[in-house]
KOLTI-155269 format. One record per atom (N, C-alpha, C): x, y negated, z. Coordinates in steps of 0.02 Angstrom, whole numbers, padded with zeros to 5 digits, always signed. Layout:
XYZ
...
//
This chain:
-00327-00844-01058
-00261-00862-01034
-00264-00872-00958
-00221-00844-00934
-00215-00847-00872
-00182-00892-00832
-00195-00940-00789
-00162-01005-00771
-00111-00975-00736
-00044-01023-00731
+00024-00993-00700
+00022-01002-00657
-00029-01046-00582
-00014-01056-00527
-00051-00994-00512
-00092-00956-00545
-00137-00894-00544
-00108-00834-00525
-00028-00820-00549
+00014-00757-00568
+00027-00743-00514
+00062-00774-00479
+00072-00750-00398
+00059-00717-00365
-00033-00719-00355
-00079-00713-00344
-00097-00647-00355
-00114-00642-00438
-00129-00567-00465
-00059-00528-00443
+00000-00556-00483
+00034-00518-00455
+00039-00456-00382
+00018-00507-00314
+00026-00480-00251
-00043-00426-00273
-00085-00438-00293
-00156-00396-00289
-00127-00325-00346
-00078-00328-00391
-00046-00279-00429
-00023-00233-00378
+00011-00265-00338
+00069-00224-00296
+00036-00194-00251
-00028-00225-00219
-00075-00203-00179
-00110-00132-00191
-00120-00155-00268
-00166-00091-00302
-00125-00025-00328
-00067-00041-00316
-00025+00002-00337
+00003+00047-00280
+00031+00019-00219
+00063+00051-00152
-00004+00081-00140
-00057+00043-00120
-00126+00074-00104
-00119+00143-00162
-00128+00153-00217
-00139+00231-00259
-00086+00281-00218
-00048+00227-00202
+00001+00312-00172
-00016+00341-00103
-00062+00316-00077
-00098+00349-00009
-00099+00431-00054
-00180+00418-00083
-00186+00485-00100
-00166+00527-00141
-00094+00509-00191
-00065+00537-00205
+00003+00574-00180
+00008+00548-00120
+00035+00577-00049
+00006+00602-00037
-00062+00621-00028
-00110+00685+00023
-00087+00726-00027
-00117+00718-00084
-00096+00762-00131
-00036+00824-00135
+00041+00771-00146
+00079+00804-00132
+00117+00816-00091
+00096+00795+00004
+00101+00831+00048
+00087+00911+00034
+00048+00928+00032
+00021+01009+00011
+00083+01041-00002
+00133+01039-00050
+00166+01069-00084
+00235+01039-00080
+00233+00973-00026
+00311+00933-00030
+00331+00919+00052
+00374+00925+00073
+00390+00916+00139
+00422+00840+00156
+00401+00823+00214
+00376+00744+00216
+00427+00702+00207
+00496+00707+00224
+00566+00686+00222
+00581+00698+00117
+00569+00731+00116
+00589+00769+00052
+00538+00714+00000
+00494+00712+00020
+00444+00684-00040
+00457+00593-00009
+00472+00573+00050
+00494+00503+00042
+00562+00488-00024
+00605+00551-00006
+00644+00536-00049
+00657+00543-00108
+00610+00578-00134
+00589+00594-00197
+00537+00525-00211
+00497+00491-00181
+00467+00422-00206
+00538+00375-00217
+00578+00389-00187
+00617+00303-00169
+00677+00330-00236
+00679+00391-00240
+00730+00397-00296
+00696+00379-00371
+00645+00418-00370
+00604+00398-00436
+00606+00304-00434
+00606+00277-00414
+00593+00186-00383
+00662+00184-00435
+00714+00209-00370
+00784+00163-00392
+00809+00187-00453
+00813+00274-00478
+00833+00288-00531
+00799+00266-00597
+00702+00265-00593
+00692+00228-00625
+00667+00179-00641
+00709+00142-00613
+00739+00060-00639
+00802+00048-00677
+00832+00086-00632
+00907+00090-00681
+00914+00121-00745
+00848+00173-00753
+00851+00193-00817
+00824+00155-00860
+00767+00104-00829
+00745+00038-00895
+00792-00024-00906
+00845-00035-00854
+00908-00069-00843
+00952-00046-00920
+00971+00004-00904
+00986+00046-00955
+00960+00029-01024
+00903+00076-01044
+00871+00054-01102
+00872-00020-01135
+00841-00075-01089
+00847-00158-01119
+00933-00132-01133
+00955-00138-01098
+01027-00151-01125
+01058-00115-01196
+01036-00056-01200
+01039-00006-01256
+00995-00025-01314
+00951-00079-01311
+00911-00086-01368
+00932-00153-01394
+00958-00196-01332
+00984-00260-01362
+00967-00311-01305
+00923-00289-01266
+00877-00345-01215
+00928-00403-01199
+00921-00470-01156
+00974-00482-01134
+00906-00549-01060
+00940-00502-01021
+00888-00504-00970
+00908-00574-00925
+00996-00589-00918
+01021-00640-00908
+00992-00702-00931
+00978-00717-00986
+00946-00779-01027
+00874-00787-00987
+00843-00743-00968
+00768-00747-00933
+00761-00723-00880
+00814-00692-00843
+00822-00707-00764
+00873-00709-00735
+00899-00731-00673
+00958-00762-00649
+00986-00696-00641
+01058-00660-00632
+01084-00606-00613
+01089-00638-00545
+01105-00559-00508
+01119-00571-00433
+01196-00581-00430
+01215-00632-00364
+01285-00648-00381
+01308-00621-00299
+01377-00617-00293
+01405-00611-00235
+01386-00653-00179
+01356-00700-00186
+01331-00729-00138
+01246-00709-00098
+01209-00660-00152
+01174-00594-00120
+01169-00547-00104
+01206-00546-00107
+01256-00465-00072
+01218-00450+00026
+01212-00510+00058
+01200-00492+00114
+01132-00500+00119
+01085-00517+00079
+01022-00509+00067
+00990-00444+00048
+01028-00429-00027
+01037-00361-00030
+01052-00299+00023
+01079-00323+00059
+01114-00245+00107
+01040-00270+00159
+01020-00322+00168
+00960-00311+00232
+00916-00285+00219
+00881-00316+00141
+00843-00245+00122
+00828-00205+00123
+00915-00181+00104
+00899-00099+00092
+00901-00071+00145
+00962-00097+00209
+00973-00076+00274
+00863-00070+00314
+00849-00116+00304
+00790-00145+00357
+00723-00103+00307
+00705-00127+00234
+00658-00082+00196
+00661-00017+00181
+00716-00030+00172
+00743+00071+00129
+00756+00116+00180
+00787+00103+00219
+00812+00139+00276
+00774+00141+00342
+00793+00099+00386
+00795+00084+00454
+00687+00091+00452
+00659+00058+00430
+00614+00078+00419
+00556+00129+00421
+00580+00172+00351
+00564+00236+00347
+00583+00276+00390
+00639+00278+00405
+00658+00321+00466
+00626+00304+00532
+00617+00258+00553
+00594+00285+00612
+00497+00282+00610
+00476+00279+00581
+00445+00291+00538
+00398+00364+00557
+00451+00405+00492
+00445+00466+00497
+00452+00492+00586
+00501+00491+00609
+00510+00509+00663
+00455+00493+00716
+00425+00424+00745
+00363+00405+00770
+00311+00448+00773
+00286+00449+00679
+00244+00506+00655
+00219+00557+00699
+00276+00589+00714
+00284+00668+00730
+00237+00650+00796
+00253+00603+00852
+00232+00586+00916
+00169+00564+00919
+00139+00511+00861
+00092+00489+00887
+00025+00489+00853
-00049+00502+00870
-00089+00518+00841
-00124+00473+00779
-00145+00514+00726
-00142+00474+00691
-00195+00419+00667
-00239+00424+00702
-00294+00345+00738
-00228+00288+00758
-00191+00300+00800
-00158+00259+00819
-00114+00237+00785
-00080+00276+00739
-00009+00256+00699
-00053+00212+00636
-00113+00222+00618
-00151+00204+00557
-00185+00126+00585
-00178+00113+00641
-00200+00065+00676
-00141-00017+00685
-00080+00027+00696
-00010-00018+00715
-00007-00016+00647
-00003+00025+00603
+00022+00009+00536
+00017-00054+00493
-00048-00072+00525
-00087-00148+00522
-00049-00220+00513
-00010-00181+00590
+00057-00241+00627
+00116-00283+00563
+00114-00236+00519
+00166-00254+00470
+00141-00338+00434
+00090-00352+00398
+00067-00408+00387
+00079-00477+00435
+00047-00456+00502
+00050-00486+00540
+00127-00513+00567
+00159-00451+00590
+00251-00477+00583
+00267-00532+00509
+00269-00498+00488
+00282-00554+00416
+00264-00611+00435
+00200-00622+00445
+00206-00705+00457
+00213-00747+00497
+00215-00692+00566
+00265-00723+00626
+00339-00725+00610
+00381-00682+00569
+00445-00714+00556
+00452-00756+00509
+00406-00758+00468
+00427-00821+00413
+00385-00889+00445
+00353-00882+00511
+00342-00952+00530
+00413-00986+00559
+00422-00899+00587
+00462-00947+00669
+00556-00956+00646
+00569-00910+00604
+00645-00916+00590
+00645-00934+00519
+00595-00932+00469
+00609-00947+00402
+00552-01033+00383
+00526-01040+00466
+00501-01101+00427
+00456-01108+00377
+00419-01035+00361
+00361-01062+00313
+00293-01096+00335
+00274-01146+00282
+00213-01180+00306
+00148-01133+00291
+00131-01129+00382
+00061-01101+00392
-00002-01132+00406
-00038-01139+00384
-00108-01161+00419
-00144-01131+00450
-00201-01156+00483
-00281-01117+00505
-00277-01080+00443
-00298-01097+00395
-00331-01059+00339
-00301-01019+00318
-00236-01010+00328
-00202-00974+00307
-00200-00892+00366
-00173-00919+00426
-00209-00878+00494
-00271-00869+00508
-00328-00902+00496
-00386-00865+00466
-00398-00794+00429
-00350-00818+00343
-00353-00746+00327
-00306-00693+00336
-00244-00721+00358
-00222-00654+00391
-00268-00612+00432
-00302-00657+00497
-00316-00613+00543
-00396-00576+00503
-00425-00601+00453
-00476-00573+00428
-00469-00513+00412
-00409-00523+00379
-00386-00465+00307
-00361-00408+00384
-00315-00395+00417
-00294-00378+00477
-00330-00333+00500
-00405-00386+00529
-00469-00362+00531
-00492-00299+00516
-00494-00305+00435
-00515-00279+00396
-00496-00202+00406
-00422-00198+00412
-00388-00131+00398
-00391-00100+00468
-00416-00145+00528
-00411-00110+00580
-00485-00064+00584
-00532-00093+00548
-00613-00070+00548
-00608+00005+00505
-00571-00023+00439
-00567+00031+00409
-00531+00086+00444
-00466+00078+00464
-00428+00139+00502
-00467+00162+00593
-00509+00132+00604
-00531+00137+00658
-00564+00211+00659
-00540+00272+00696
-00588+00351+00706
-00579+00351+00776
-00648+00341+00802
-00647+00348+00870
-00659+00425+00891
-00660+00461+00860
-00665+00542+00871
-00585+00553+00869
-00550+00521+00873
-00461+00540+00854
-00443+00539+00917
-00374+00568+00930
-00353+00557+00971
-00317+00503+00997
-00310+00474+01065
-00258+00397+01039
-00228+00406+01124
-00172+00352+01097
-00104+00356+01138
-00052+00312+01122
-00062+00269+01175
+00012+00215+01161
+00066+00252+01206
+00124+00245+01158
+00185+00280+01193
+00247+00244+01170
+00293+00258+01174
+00377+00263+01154
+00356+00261+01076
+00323+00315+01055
+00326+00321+00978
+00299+00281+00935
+00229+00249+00975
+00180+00204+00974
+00224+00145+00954
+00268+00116+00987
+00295+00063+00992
+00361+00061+00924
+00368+00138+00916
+00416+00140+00861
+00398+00111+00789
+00327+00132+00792
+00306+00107+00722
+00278+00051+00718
+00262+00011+00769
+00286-00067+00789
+00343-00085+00758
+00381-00056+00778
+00454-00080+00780
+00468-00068+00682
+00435+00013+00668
+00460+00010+00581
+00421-00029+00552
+00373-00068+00563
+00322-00125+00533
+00390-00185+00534
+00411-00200+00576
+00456-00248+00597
+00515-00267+00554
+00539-00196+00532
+00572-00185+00483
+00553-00215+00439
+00480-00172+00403
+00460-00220+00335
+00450-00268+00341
+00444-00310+00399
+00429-00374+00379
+00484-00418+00365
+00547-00393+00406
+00622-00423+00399
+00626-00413+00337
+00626-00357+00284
+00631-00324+00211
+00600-00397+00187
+00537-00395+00210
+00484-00438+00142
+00507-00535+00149
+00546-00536+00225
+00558-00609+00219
+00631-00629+00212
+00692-00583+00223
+00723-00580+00193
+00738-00590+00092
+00697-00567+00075
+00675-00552-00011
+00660-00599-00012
+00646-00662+00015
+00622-00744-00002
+00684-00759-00029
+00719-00732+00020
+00811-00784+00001
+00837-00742-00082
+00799-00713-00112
+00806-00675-00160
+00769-00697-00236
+00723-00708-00203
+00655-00710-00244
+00661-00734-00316
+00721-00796-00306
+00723-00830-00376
+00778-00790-00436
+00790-00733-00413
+00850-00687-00429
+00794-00632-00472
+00847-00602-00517
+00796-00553-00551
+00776-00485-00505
+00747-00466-00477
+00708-00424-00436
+00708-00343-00465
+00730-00345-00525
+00729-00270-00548
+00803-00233-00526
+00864-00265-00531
+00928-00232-00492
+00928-00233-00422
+00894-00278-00414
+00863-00272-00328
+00843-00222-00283
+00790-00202-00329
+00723-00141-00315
+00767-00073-00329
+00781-00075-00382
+00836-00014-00415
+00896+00006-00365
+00918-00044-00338
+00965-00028-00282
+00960-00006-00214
+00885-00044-00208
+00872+00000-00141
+00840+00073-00136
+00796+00052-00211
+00784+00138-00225
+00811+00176-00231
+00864+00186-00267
+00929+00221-00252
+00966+00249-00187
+00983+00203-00169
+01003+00202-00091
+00962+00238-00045
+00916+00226-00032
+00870+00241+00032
+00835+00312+00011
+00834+00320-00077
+00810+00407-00100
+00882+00451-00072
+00934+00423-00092
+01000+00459-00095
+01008+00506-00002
+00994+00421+00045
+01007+00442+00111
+00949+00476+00120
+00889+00470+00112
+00847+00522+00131
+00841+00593+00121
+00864+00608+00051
+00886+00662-00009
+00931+00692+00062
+00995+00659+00095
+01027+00688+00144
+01004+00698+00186
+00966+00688+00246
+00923+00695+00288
+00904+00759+00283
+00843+00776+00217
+00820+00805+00212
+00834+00890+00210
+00890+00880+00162
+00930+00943+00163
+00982+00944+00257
+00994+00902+00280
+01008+00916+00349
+00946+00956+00373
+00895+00923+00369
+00842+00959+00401
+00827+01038+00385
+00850+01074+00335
+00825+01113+00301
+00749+01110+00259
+00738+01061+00235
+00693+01050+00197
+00710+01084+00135
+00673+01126+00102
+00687+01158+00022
+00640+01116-00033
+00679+01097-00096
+00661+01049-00139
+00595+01071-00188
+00561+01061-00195
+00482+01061-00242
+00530+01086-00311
+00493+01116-00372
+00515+01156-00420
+00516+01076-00465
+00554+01088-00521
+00585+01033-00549
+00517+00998-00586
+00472+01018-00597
+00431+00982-00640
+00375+00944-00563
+00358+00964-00526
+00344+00943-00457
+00372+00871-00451
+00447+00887-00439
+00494+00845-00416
+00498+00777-00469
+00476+00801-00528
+00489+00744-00582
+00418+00686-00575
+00366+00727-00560
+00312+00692-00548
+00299+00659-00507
+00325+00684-00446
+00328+00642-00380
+00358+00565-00379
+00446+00605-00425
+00479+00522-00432
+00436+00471-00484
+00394+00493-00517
+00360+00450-00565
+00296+00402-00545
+00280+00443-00482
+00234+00418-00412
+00274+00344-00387
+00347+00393-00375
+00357+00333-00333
+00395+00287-00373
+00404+00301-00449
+00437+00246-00487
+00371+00193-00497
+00301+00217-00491
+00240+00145-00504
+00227+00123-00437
+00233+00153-00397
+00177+00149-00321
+00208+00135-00268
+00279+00160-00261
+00302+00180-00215
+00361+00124-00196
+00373+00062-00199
+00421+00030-00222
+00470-00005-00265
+00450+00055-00347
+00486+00012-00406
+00438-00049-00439
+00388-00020-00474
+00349-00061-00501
+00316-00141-00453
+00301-00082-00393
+00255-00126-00337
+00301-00159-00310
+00372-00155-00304
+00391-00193-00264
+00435-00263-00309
+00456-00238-00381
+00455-00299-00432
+00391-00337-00431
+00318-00331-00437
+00278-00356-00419
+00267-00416-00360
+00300-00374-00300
+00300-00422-00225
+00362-00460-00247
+00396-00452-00276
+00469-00511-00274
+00444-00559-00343
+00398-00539-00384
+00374-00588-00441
+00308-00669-00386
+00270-00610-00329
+00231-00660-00293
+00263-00688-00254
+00328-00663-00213
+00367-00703-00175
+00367-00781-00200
+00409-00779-00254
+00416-00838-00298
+00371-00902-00290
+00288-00857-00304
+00251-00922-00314
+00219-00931-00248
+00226-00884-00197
+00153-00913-00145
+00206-00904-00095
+00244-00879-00083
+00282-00860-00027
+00285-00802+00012
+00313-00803+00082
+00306-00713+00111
+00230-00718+00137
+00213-00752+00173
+00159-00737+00227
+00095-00758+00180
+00105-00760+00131
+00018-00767+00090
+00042-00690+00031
+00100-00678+00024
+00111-00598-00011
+00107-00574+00021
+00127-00553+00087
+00118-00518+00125
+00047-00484+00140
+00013-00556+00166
-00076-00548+00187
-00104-00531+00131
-00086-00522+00065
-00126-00506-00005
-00108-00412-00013
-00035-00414+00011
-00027-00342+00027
-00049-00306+00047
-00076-00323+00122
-00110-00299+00156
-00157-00268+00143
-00213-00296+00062
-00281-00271+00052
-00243-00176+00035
-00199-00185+00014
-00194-00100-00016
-00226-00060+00007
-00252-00029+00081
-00290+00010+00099
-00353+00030+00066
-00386-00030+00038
-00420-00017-00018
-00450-00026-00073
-00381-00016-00095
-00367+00001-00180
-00361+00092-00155
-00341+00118-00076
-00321+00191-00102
-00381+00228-00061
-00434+00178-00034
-00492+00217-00028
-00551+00219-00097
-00536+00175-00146
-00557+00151-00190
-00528+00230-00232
-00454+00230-00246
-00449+00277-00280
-00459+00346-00251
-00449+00366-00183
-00469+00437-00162
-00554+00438-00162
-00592+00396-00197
-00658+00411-00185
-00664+00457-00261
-00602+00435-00313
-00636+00445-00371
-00599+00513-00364
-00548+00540-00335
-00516+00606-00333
-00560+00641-00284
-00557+00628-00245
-00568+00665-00169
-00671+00663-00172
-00714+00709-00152
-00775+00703-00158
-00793+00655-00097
-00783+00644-00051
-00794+00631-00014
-00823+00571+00006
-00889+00539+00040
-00909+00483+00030
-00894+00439+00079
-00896+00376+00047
-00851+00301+00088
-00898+00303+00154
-00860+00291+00227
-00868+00300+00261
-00916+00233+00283
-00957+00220+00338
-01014+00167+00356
-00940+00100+00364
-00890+00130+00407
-00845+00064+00420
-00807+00021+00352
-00810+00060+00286
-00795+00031+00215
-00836-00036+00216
-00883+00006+00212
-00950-00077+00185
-00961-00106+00248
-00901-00117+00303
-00906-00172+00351
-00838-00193+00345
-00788-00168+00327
-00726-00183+00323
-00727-00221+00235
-00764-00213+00191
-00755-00234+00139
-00767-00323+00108
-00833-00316+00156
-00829-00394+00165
-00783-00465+00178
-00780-00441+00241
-00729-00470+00296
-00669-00466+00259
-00643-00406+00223
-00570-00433+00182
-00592-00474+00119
-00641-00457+00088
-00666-00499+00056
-00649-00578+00055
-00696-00609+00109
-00671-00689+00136
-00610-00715+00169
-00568-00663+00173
-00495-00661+00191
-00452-00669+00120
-00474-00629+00075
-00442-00637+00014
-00469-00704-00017
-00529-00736-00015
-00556-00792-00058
-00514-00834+00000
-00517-00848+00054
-00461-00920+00075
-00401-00910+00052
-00361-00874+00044
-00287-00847+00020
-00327-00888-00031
-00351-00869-00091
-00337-00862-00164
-00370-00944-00174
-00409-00971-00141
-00436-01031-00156
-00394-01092-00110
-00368-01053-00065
-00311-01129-00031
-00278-01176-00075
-00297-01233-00060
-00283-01302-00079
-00226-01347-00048
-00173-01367-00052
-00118-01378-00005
-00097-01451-00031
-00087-01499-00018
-00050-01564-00069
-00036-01608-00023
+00011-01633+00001
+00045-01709+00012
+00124-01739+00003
+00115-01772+00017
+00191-01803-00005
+00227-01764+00033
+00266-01735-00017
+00358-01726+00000
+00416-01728-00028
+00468-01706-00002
+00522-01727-00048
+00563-01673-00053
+00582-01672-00128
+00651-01615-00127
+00707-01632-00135
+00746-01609-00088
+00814-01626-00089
+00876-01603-00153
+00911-01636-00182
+00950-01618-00227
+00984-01560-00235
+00977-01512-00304
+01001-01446-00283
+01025-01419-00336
+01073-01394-00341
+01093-01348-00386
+01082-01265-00399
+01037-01240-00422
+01032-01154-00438
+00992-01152-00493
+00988-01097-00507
+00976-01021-00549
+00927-00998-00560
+00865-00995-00590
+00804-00963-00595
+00775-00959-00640
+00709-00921-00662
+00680-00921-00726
+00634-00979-00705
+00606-01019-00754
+00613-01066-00768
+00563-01101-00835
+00515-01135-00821
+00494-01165-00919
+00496-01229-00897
+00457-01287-00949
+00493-01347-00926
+00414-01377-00915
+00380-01336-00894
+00280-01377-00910
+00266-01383-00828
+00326-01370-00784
+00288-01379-00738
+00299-01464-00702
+00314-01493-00631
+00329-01568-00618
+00420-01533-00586
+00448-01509-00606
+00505-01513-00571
+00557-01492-00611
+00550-01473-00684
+00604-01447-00730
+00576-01503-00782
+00627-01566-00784
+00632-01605-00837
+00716-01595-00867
+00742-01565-00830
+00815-01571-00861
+00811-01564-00940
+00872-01594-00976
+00892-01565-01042
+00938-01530-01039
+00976-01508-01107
+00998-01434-01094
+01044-01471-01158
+01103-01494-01119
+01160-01534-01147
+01193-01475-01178
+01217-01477-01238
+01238-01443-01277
+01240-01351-01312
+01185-01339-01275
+01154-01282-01288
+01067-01280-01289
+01048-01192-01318
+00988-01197-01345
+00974-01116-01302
+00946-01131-01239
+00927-01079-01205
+00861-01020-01272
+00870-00958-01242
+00842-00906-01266
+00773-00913-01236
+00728-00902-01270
+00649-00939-01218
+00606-00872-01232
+00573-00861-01182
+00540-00794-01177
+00480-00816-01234
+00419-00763-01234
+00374-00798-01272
+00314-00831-01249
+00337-00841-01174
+00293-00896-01121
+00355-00957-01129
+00411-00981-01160
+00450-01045-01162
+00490-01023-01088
+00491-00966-01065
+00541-00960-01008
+00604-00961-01005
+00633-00974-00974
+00717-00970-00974
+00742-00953-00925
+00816-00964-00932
+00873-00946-00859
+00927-00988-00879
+00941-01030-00834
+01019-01057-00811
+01020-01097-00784
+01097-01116-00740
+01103-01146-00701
+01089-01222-00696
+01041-01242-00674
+01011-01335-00675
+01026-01366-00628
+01032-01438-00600
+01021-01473-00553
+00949-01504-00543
+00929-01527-00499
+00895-01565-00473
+00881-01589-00434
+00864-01671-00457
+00865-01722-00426
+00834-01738-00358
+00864-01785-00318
+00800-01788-00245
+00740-01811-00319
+00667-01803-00297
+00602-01813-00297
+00550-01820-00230
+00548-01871-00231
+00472-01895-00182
+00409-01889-00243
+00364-01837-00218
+00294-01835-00263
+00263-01789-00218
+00177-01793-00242
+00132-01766-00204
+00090-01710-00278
+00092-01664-00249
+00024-01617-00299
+00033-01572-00262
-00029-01518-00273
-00059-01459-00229
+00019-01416-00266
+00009-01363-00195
+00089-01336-00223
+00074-01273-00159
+00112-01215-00167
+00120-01177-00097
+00194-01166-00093
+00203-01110-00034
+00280-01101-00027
+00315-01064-00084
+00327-01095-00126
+00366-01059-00201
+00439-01077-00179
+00473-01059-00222
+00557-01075-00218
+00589-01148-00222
+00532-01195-00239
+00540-01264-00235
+00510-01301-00160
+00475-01273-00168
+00423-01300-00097
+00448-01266-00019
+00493-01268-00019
+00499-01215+00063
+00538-01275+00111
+00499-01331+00101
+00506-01402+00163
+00452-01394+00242
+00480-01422+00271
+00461-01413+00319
+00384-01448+00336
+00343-01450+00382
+00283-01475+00401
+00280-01529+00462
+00335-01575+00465
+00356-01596+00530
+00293-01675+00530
//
């Protein structure tokens, strides 16, 4: 059995191992897919299928409401940053950068994305950071800069250089934005931006004159990007949101690089390069402070009314459930709307959807 303060945790290392497989299943079907064309073929496979397992629960009987909160009009502008800042704004410039700048260098800034994350969720979202915590960012960081490091490449800071700065920036707005989300069910979420951001790219692409991969191609690709590419992996990052917060999901994200040198070793012949088994360590002890951080003192939560899934074993769901008999997953989970009380108490805790007080 797996302890619940544990899930978070694995969770982010799911999502990790998952975005990481789609490296080399992008080399892959680069070959045969044109680069605009096959983003949007990942992000459609994402959003369409989600909506098609949306679909199904609903067609079989599911009732997803009872065990997670629906999204209400009051996320609507969470939603659109998302999709505007992850789905979009993002990728696009992105792609475009690409074209300009060499790819030592773009594999280098790409890095930057982790790192943003937890400069905006210190400085405008207020999450509590430590040494130890900035420790393993900059370890893990480290890590991916050793690994992406080819000094036989060509390199060049430019305009374009700075663009994919700037689309890191994006994801990080995407991933700390999704805090204000987190306690919301995450699958109409993901589904919507997948949708969205395949649809506008899908346009792009045919602007460009890009011609579409033959239909069984095309089906595989979206099935890429329905596990790897955003659907699966990115329900995953909104399940760790929840328990650890952005800037410790984030820095757990980060390991993906290799999970997809891990998997192009077993496709690709090719042997792990001398900077692996120096980069492997070092993320190594970056991931054991993340996963072993210890956090506890007195604070207090202020009285609140919302929406979330929910069991009652943890110190902050004592409510009763006045005249009804919630639907309980087969972990005792639930959904509906509770209050709760101010509480002054102390136990080890991280930035979850209860804990996001300040460090003053």
């Amino acid at each position: 059995m797996i302890a619940k303060n544990r899930l978070p945790v694995i969770y982010a290392l799911l999502a990790a191992a998952l975005f990481g497989s789609s490296a080399p299943a992008a080399k892959i079907l680069l070959t045969e897919i044109s680069p605009v064309t096959l983003g949007a073929l990942f992000y459609l496979g994402s959003g369409f299928g989600l909506v098609a397992y949306l679909w199904l629960d609903r067609l079989l009987g599911g009732d997803r409401h009872s065990i997670e909160a629906a999204v209400t009009r009051s996320d609507i502008p969470s939603v659109i940053g998302i999709v505007l800042f992850g789905g979009i704004l993002a990728p696009m410039i992105l792609m475009v950068s690409l074209q300009y700048t060499p790819s030592a260098t773009a594999s280098l800034l790409l890095n930057f994305e982790p790192v943003a994350t937890t400069i905006i969720a210190v400085l405008f979202f207020h999450e509590a950071v430590g040494r130890r915590i900035y420790t393993a960012l900059g370890l893990i960081t480290a890590s991916c800069v050793i690994l992406s490091y080819d000094p036989s490449a060509a390199w060049g800071i430019s305009i374009a250089a700075l663009g994919i700065l700037l689309a890191c920036t994006c994801w990080a707005l995407d991933n700390n934005i999704s805090r204000n989300v987190a306690a919301k069910d995450p699958v109409p979420i993901v589904a919507i931006k997948g949708a969205i951001a395949g649809i506008v790219m899908a346009l792009i692409a045919f602007i460009l004159g890009e011609t579409m991969p033959s239909p069984s191609l095309a089906i595989i690709t979206m099935v890429v990007g329905f596990f790897s590419y955003g659907g699966i992996t990115s329900v995953f990052f909104f399940w760790a949101l929840r328990g650890i917060g952005t800037a410790r999901a984030g820095a757990i994200l980060a390991v993906s690089p290799f999970f997809g040198v891990l998997i192009s070793l077993l496709v690709f012949p090719d042997p792990l390069s001398p900077e692996f088994y120096i980069a492997l360590p070092v993320m190594g002890v970056g991931a054991y402070l993340l996963m072993t951080e210890h956090h506890s003192h007195m604070h207090t939560h202020p009285a609140i009314f919302h929406e979330h899934r929910h069991d009652h074993d943890d110190l902050h769901h004592d409510h009763i459930h006045m005249g009804f008999e919630p639907s309980l997953s087969s972990s005792g989970e639930h959904c509906h709307p509770h209050q709760h009380e101010e509480l002054i108490h102390e136990h080890p805790h991280k930035p979850d959807i209860h804990h996001r007080h300040s460090h003053k």
